[in-house]
N, C-alpha and C positions, 0 to 999 in steps of 0.2 A: 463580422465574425472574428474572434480570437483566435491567432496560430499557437498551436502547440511549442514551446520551445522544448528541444532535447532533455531538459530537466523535467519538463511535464510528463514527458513519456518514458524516462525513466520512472518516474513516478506513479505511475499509473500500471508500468509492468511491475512494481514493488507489491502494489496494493491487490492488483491480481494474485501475485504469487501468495499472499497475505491472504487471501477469501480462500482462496485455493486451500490454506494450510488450515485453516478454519475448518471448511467442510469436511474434509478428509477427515481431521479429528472428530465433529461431532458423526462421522458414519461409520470409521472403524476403531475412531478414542486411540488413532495413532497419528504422530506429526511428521508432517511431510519432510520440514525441516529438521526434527532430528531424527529423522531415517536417512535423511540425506550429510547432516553435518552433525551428527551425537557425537560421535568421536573428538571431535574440534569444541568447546562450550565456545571458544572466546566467541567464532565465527557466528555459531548460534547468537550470540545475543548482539551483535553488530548488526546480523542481519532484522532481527528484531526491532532493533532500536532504528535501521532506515526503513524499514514497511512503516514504522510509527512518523516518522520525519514526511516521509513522501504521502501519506493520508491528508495531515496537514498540510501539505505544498498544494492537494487535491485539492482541500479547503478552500484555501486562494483561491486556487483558481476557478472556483464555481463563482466566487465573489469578483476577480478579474474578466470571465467572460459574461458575468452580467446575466447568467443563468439563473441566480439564486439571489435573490436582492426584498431585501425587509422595503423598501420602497415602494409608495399606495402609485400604480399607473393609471 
């Protein structure tokens, strides 16, 4: 079994916080994050662009813990 390294789970709470701002928008078409950082853009799109970085890290690792594999067993 694969351990989580600290960067996976950072990653993982990204991508949560990431679904989370998803639904929120498609149920009340308002974003969590800029209800929370509108004021600040830069922040907004920093935090954007790591929920993007850490989905991909998620990628890896589905292909690192051998979950997800194009391989005939």
């Amino acid at each position: 079994m694969y351990k989580l390294s600290i960067i996976d789970k950072i990653s993982l709470l990204l991508v949560l916080i990431g679904a989370l701002n998803w639904g929120i928008l498609g149920l009340t078409n308002k974003e969590l994050i800029g209800l929370l950082f509108g004021s600040i853009p830069m922040v907004q799109r920093i935090l954007y662009i790591l929920v993007g970085v850490a989905g991909l890290d998620l990628m890896l690792l589905l292909f690192k813990a051998k979950i997800f594999s194009f391989k005939n067993k």
